[in-house]
C-alpha positions in Angstrom: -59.6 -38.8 9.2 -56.6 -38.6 6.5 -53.6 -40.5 6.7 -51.6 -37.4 6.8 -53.1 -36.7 9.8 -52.7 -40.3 11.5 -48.9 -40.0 10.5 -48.3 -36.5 12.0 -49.9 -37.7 15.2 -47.6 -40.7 15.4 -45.0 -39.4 14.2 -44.7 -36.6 16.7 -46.5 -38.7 20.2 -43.8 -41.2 19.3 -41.2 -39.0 19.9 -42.9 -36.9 22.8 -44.0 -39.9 24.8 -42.0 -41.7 27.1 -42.6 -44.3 29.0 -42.3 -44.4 32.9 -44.2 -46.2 35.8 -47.0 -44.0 37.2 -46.6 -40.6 37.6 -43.9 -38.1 37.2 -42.1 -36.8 39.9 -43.1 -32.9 40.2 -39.3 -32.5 40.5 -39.0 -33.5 36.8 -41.0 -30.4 35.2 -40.1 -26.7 35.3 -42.7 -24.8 34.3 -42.9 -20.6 33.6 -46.0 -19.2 35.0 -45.6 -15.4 32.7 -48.8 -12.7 33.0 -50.1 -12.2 29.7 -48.1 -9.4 28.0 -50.1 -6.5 27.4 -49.2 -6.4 23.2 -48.5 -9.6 21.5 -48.8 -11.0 18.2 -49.4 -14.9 17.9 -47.3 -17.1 16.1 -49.4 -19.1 13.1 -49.1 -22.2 11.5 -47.4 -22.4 7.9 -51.4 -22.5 6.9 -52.1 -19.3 8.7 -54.1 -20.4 11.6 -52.8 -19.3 15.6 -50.3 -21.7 17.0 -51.2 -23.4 20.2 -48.6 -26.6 19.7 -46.2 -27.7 22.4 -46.6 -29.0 26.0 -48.6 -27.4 28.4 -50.0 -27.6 32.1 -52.6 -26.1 34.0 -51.3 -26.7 38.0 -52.2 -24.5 40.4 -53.0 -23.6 43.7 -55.8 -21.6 43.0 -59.4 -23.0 43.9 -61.7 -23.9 41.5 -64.5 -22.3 43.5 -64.4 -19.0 45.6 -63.5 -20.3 49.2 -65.7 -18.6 52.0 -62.7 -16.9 53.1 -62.6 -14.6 50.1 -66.3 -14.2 49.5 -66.8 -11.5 47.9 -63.3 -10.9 46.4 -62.2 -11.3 43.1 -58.8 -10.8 43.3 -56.0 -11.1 45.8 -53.5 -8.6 46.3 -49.5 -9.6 45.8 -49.5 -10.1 49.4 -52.4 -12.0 50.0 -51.7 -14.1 46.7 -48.2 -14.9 48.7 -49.9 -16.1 51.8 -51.9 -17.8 50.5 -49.9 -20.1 48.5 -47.4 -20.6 51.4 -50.4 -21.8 53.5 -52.2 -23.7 50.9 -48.5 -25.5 49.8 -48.1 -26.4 53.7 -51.4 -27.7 54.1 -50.9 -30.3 51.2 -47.3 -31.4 52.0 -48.2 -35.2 52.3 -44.3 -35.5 53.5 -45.6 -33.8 57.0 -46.3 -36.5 60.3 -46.7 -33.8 62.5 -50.3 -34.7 65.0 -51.8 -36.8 61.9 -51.8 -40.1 63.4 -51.3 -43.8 61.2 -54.2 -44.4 59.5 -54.5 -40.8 58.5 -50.8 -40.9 57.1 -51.6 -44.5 55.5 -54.3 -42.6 53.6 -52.7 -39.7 51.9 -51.6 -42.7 49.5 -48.6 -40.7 48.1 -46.0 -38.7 49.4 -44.7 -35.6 48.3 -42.8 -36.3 45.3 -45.5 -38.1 43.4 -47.7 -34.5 43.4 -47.8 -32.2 40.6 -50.7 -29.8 42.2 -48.6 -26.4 40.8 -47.5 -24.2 44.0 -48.9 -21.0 42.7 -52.2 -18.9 42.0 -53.1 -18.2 38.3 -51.1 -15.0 36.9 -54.5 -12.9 37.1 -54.6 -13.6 41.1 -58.2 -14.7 40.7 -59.6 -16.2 43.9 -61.4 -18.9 41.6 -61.3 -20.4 38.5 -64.8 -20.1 38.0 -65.4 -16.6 36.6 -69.0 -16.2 36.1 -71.4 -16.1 38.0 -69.8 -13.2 39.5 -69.7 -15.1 43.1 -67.3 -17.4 41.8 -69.0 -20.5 42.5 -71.1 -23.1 40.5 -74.6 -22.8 40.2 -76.7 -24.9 41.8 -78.2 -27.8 40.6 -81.8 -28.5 39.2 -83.9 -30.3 41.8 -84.2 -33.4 39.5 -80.0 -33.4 39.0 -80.1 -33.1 42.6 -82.4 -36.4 42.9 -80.1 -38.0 40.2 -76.4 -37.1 42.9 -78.4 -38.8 45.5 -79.5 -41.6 44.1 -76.2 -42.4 42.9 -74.7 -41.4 46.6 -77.9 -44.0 47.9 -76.7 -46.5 45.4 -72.7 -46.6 46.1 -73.6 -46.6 49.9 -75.7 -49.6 49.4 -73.2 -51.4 47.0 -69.7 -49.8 47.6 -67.5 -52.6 45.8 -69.7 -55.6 44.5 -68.1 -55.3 41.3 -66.0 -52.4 39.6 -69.4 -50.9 37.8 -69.7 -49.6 41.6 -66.5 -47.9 41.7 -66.2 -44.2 40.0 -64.7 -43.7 36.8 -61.3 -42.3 38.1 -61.2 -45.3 40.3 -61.7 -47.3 37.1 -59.1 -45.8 35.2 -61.6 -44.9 32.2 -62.3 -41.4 32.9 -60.3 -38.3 34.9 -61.0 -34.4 35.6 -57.9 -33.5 34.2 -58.7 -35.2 30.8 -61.9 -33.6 30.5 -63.4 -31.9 28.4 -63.3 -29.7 30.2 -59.4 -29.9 31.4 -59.9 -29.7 35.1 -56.8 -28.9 37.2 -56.1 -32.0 39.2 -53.4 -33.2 42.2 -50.8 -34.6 39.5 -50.6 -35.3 35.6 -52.1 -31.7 35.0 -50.4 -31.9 31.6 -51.2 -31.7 28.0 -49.7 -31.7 24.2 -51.0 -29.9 21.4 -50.9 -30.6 17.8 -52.2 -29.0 14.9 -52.5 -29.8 11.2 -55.3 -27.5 9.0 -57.8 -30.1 9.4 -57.7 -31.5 12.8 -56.3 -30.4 16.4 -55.5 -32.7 18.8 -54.6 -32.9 22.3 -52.7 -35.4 24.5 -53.8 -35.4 28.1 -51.1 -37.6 30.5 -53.7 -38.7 32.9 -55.0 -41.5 31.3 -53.3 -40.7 28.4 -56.3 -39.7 26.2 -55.8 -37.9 22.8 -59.0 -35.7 22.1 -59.3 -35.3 17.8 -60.9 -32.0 17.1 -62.1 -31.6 13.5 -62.2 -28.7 12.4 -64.2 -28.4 9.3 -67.5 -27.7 10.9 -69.4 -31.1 10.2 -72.0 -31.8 12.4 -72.6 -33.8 15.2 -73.3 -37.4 15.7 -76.8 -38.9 16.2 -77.8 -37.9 19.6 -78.1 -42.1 20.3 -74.2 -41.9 19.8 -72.7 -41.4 23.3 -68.8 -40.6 24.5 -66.8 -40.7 27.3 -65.5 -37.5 26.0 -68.6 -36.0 24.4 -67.9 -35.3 20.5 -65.9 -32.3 20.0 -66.1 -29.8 17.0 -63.9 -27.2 16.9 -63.2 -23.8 14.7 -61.4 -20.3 14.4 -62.9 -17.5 15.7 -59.9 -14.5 14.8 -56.8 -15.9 17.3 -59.2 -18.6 19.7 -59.8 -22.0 18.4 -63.6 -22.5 19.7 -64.5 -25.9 20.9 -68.0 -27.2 21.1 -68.8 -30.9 23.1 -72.0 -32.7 22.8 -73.3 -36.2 22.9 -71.4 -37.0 26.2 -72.8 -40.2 28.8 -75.0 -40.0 31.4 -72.5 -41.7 33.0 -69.8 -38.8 33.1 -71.7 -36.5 35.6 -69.1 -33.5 35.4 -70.0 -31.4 38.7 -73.7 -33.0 38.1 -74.3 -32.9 34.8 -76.1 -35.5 32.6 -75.6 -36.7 28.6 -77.7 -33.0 27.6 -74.3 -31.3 28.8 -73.1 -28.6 26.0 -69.8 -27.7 26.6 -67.8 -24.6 24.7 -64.1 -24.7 25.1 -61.8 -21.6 23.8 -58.1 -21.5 23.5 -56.3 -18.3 23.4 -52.6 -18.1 22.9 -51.7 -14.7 24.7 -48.0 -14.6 25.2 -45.3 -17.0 24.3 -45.3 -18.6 27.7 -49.6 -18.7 28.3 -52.7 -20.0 26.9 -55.8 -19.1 28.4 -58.3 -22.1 28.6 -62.0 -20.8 29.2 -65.1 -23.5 29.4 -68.8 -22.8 29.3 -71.3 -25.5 30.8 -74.7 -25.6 29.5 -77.0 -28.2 30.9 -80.3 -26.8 31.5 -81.8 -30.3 32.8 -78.5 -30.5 36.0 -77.8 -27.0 36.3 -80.1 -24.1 37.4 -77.9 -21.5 34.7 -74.9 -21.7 32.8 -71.3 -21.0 34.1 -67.8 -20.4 33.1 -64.4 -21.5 34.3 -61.0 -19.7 33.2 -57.7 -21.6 33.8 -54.1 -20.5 32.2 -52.5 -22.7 30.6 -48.8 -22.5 30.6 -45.8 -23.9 28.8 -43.8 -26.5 30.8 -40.5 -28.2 29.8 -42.2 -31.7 29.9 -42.0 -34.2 28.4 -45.7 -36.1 28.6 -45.1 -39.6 30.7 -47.1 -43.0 30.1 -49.9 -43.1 32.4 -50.1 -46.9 33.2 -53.2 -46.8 34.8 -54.9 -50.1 33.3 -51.7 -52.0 34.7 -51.0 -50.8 37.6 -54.4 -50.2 39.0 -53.8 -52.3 42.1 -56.1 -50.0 44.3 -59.2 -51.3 42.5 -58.0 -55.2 42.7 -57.0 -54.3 46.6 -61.1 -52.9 47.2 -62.8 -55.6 46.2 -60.6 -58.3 47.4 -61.2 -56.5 51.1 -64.6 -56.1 50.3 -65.0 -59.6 49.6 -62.9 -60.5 52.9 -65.1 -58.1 55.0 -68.4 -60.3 53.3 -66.9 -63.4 54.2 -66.0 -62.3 57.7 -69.6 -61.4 58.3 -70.8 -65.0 57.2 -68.6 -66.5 59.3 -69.4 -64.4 61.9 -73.5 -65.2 61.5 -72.8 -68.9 61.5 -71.0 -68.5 64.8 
């Protein structure tokens, strides 16, 4: 990695990055949500390639599989796009205490304010982010994947909080949806900053506040016996989409099921001044019974990207096992007696 590099990436996260205890309010972002136009001409870097720099987010209401209620409908209309989101945007208001009862209010954990889940559908009025297959959801998985979900389910039930190795990886604060790859819409935090230089591109995810390095000068892969949180990304041009391809993930990160022989192919497509379109294909022969593809705009938002303080303010996890261990020691007790 060149210095020059290293020093535009500090240089410019210094600036962009404040910080700020946990997440940001969805009342601090404003964020455009523009169709693609039907003519437009990209901007490009001063070394000609498409530029996708600035701060974007991928919020929305949209589901990222094809509910039952729309089976086999692709699109909604304006009307039904409208409805939807006003239902949807009342069903998730945490702030509500109508008929919910304590301990279900206790366990909404946040209210309303702390969210960031976007209040719209995409632009294209899709009824899923998954666009292929043509049913909108995601395949299903191998019968051996299947045996690897339930053993894990077997395991957690068995052990739920003996140590933090039981907990999941969001839980731990080492891993989330959002930071992918691939960038999964999430409930807040759905934000991201991307720079460019002629070599590298690199992205700043909030949640968790990963930055993913993307060389572009088509070197290969790692040894297969050299394993990532975040797979190991290689990226190129292909005309105006940067192409991303992720191997050599964990058999720990299980995205929708799959296992460390995940392929993943990102590609970033700058469409109008206000969107990028953010497509993912998942290959994983061994977890999933055919490959599938997501699409999710991307769209510019005001910012800026906040410090996600997971690590230090993680008191969930220090909360869990100190009940669990309460709960084991009430049990004793309650033997001996």
């Amino acid at each position: 990695m060149s210095g020059r590099f290293l020093a535009a990436v500090i240089s410019v996260l210094s600036l962009a990055t404040l910080p700020a205890a946990g997440q940001a309010p969805a009342s601090a972002r404003q964020v455009k949500a523009i169709p693609p136009a039907k003519t437009w001409t990209p901007p490009h870097t001063p070394y000609g390639d498409p530029d996708l720099q600035g701060l974007w987010t991928n919020a929305t209401v949209t589901p990222f599989e094809r509910p039952g209620q729309f089976a086999g409908k692709d699109v909604l209309t304006e009307e039904e796009a409208a409805e939807f989101e006003k239902t949807t945007n009342q069903t998730r208001d945490a702030d509500r205490r109508d008929a919910r009862g304590t301990d279900a209010d206790v366990a909404l954990a946040y209210n309303q304010v702390w969210y960031d889940r976007g209040t719209k559908v995409i632009p294209t009025r899709r009824t899923s982010l998954v666009v292929d297959p043509p049913d909108g959801r995601v395949p299903p998985l191998t019968p051996d994947a299947q045996r690897r979900v339930d053993a894990r389910a077997a395991a957690r039930r068995a052990s739920p909080a003996g140590g933090p190795e039981d907990r999941s990886l969001a839980e731990r604060c080492i891993l989330w949806p959002t930071a992918g790859p691939p960038m999964v819409p999430s409930g807040y935090n759905n934000n991201y900053q991307i720079l460019q230089t002629q070599d590298y591109v690199a992205i700043l995810v909030e949640m968790i506040h990963d930055v993913r390095i993307i060389p572009l000068d088509r070197r290969p892969h790692p040894s297969q016996t050299i394993r990532q949180w975040l797979g190991d990304s290689r990226g190129h041009w292909d005309g105006n989409t940067l192409v991303v391809e992720t191997t050599n993930f964990t058999n720990k990160t299980n995205f929708r099921g799959s296992d460390e022989n995940l392929r993943l192919t990102e590609r970033f497509t700058r469409v109008d001044a206000d969107t990028i379109n953010y497509e993912f294909t998942v290959e994983d022969p061994s977890s999933f019974t055919k490959s599938w593809t997501a699409a999710i705009p991307m769209v510019k938002t005001q910012g800026p990207i906040f410090e996600y303080a997971c690590h230090e303010g993680n008191y969930g996890m220090t909360n869990l096992l100190s009940g669990a261990r309460a709960e084991e020691k009430a049990a004793a007790e309650g033997k001996k007696r």
